[in-house]
Structures are given as structure tokens and as C-alpha cells.
C-alpha positions in Angstrom: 0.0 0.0 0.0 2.7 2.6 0.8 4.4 1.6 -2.5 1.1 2.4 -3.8 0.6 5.7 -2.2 4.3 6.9 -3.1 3.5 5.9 -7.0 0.3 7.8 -6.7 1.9 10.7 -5.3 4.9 11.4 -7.5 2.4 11.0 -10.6 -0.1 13.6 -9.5 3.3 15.6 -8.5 4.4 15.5 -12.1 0.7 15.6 -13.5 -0.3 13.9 -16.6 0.8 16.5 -19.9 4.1 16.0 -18.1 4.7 12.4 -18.3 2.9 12.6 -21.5 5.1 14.5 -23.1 8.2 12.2 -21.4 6.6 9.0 -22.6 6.6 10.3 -26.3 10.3 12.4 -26.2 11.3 8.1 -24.8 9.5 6.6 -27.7 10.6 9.2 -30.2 14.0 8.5 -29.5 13.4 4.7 -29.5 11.8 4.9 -32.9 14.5 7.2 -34.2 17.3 4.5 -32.9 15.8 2.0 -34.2 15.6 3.3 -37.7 19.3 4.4 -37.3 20.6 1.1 -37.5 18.2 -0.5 -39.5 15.1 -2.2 -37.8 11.6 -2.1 -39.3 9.3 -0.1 -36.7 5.7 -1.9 -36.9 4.0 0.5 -34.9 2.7 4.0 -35.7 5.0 6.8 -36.4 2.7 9.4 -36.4 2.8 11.1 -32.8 -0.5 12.1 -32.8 -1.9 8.2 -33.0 0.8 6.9 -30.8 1.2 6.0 -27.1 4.4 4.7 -25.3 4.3 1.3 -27.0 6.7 0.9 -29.9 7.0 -2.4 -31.9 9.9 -3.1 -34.2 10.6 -6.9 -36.5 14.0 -8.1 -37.0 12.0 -10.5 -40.4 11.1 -13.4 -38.5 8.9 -14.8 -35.4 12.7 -16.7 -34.9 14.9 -13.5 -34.5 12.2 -11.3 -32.9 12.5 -14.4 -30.2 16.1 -14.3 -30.2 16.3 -10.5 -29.1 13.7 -11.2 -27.0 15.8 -13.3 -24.8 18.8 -11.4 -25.4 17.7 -8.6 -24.0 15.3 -10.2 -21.1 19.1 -12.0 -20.2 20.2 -7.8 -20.2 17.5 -7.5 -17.7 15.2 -5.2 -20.3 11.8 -6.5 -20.0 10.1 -6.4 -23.7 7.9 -9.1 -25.1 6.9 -10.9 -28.5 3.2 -10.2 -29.7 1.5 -10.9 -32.9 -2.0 -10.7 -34.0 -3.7 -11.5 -37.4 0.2 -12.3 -38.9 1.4 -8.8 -37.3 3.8 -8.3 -34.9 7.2 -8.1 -33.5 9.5 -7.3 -30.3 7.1 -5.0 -28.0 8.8 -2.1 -26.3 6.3 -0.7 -23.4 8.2 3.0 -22.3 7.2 4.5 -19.4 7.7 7.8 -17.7 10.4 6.6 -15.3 12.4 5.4 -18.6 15.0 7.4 -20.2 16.7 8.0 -23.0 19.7 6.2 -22.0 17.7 3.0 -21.1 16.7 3.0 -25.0 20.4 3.0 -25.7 21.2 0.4 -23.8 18.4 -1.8 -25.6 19.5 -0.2 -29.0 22.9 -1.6 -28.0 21.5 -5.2 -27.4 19.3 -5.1 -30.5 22.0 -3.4 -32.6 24.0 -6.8 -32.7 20.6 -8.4 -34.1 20.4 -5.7 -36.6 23.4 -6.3 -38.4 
């Protein structure tokens, strides 16, 4: 509960068009990373129609897996999804992420990439 009450707290401290806007400057710079060295971005570009989830396919169900565990084994939490034959490596970013965590999974995904 106190973990609960500090979370609730800090997030009506900062108040919403705040982590808005820090959700999308995380995901803009994910999306720009990722078409820096190479990867196909699945999701939405467009910031208008987007939120903080970003999808990107490395060309197969097999190598969106690999990453997958690569970087779960770098301690980054993403997952695999696919619906209707669409899909790829899931990226959730969050208020409390920053720019430098999207390097380091840039850096993991980067050797993937190549």
C-alpha cells in the first residue's frame, strides 16, 4: 500500500501532460534508434496516433525471439506479440524510462540488426 501511495503521489506531482510529453520524447527516440541502424518499426510513427508502446521486426517470429531473450538475459523487459500475422518485439516506455535505457536496448538489439 505505501508503495502504492508513493507511486500515486509522485504522478499527481508531475501531473499527466508532463509524463505525456516524457513517454513520447522516450518513444521518439526509441523509434529514431531504431531506424538508425536498420530495424523495421511496426508501430505507428505518427505522434498524434501513438502512445508509449513501440514495436519493431527483425524478419522473423525466430529473430524477434532471439532479441527477446537477449535482451530479457540484459535485464530489459520487452515481449513478442502478434495478432492477425502482425507483430514483433514489443517495447512498453514508461515515464520513469530514459533515453539512456533505449540506448542500452538499442545496443542489445543493434547486434541483431546487423
Amino acid at each position: 500500500a505505501a508503495a502504492l501511495a508513493a507511486f500515486l503521489t509522485l504522478t499527481f506531482e508531475l501531473g499527466k501532460d508532463a509524463i505525456a510529453e516524457q513517454v513520447l520524447k522516450v518513444t521518439e527516440h526509441l523509434q529514431a534508434e531504431l531506424a538508425r541502424i536498420g530495424v523495421r518499426i511496426v508501430t505507428e510513427l505518427d505522434r498524434e496516433h501513438r502512445a508509449g508502446i513501440v514495436a519493431f521486426d527483425l524478419g522473423s517470429v525466430e529473430r524477434n525471439r532471439e532479441v527477446a531473450k537477449a535482451l530479457e538475459a540484459a535485464n530489459i523487459t520487452v515481449s513478442v506479440r502478434y495478432s492477425a500475422g502482425v507483430g514483433g518485439v514489443r517495447v512498453c516506455c514508461h515515464f520513469y524510462n530514459t533515453t539512456e535505457d533505449v540506448d542500452r536496448l538499442i545496443d542489445a538489439v543493434g547486434k541483431f540488426a546487423r
